[in-house]
C-alpha positions as a Markdown table, in Angstrom:
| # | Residue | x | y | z |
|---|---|---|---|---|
| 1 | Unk | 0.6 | 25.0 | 24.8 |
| 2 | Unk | 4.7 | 25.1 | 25.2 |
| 3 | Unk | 6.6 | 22.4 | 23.8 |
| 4 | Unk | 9.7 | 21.5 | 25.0 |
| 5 | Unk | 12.9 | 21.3 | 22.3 |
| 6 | Unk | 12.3 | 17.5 | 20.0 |
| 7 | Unk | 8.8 | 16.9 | 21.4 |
| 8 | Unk | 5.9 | 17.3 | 18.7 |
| 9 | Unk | 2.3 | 18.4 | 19.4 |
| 10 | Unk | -0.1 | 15.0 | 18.9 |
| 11 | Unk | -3.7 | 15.5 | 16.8 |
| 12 | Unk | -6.0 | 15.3 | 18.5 |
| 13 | Unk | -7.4 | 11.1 | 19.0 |
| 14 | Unk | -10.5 | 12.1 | 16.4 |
| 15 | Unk | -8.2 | 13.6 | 13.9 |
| 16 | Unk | -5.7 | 11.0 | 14.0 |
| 17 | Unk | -5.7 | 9.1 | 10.0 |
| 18 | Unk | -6.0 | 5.2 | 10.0 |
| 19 | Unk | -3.5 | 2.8 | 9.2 |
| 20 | Unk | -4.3 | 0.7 | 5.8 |
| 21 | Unk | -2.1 | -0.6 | 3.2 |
| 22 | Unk | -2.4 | 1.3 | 0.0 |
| 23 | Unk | -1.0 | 0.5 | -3.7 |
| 24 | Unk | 0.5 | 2.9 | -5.5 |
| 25 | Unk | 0.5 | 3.1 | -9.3 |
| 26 | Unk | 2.9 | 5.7 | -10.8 |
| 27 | Unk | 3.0 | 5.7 | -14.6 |
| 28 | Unk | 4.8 | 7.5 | -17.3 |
| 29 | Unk | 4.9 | 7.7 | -21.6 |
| 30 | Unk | 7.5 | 5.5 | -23.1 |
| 31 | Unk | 9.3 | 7.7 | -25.6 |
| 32 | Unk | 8.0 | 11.1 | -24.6 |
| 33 | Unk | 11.1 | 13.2 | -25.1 |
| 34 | Unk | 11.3 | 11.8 | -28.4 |
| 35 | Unk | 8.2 | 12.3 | -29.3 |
| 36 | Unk | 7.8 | 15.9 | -27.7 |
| 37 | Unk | 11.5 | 16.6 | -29.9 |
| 38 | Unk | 9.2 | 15.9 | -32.9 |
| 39 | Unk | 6.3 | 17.9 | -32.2 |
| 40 | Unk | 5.1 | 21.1 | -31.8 |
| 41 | Unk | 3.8 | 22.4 | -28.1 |
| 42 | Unk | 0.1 | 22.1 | -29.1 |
| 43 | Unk | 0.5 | 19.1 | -30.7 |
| 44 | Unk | 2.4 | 17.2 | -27.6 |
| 45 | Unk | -0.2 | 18.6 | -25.2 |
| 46 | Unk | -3.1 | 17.5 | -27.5 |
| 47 | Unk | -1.4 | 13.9 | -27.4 |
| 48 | Unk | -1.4 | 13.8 | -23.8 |
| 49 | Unk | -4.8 | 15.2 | -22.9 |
| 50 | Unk | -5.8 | 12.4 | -25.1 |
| 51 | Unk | -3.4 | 9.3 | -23.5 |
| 52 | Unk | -4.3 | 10.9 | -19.9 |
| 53 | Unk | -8.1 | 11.2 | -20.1 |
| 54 | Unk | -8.1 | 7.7 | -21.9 |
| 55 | Unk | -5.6 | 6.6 | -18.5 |
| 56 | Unk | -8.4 | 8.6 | -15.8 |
| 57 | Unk | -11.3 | 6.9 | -17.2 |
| 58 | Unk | -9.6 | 2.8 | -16.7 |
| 59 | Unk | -7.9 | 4.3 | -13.3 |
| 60 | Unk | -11.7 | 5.5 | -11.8 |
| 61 | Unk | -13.5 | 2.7 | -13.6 |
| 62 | Unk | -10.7 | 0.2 | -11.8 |
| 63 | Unk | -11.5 | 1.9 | -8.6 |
| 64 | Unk | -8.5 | 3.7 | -8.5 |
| 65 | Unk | -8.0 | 7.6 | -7.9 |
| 66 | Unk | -5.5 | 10.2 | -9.2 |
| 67 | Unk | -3.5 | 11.4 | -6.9 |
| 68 | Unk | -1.5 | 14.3 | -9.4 |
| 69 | Unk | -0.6 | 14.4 | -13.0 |
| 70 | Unk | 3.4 | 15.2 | -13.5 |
| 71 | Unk | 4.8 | 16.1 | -17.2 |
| 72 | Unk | 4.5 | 12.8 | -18.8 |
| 73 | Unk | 3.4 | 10.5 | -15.4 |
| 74 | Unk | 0.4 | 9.2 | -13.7 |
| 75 | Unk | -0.2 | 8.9 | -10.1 |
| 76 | Unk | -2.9 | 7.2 | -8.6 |
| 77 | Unk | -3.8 | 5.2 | -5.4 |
| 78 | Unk | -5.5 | 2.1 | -4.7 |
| 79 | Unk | -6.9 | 1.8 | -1.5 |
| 80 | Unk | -7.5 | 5.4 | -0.4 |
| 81 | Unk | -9.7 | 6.8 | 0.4 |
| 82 | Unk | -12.0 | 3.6 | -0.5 |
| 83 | Unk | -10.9 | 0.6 | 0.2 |
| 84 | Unk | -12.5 | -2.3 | -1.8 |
| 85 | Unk | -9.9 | -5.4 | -0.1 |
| 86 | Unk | -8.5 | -6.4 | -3.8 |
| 87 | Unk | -6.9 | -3.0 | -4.2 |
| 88 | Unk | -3.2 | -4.5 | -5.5 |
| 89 | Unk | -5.0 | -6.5 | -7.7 |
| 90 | Unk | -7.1 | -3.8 | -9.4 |
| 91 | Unk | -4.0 | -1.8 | -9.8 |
| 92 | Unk | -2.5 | -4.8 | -11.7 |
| 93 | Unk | -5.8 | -4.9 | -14.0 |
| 94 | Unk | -5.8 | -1.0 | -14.5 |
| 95 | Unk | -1.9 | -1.3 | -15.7 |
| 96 | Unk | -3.0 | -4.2 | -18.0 |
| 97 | Unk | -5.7 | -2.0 | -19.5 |
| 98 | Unk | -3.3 | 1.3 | -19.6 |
| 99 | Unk | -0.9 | -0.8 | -21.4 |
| 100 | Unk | -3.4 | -1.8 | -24.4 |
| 101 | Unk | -5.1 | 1.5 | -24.5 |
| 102 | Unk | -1.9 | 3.0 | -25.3 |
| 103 | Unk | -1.1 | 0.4 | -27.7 |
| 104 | Unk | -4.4 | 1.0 | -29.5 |
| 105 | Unk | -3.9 | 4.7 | -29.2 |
| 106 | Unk | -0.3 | 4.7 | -30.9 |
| 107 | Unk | -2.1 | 3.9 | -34.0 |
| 108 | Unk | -4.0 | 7.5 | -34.0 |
């Protein structure tokens, strides 16, 4: 196959992805420099192998999935690859519960 100059090669129909609207939750630590400024290495990842396996679990149980894990941040999507049709809104109730877990957790 040659291609000429500004023309791009096209997937093939069956391997072409579907259009759908996705949310996006992206999520970070309030006060995480500070508190990493404060604390030894060990004891900040400790902290956030806690707050982010306490975040995975209300993400999967909202029907969301991660997409990565970056330094202090969260991202997961709603939508994709399973689409339940109230997606936005289960984002909203996951960042509701994410909230008041880490309220509960600043405590301990």
């Amino acid at each position: 196959m040659s291609l000429e100059l500004n023309e791009t090669p096209q997937a093939p129909k069956e391997n072409r992805g579907e259009k759908r609207l996705v949310t996006i939750l992206f999520a970070d630590v309030s006060g995480f420099t500070a508190m990493s400024e404060n604390l030894d290495s060990e004891e900040v990842a400790d902290v956030m192998n806690m707050v982010f396996d306490r975040l995975t679990h209300i993400i999967v149980d909202n029907g969301g999935n991660i997409d990565k894990y970056i330094g202090d941040c969260i991202m997961a999507t709603f939508g994709a690859p399973t689409s339940y049709g109230d997606d936005a809104e289960r984002a909203v109730r996951a960042s509701l519960a994410m909230q008041e877990a880490l309220t509960g957790l600043a405590g301990e």
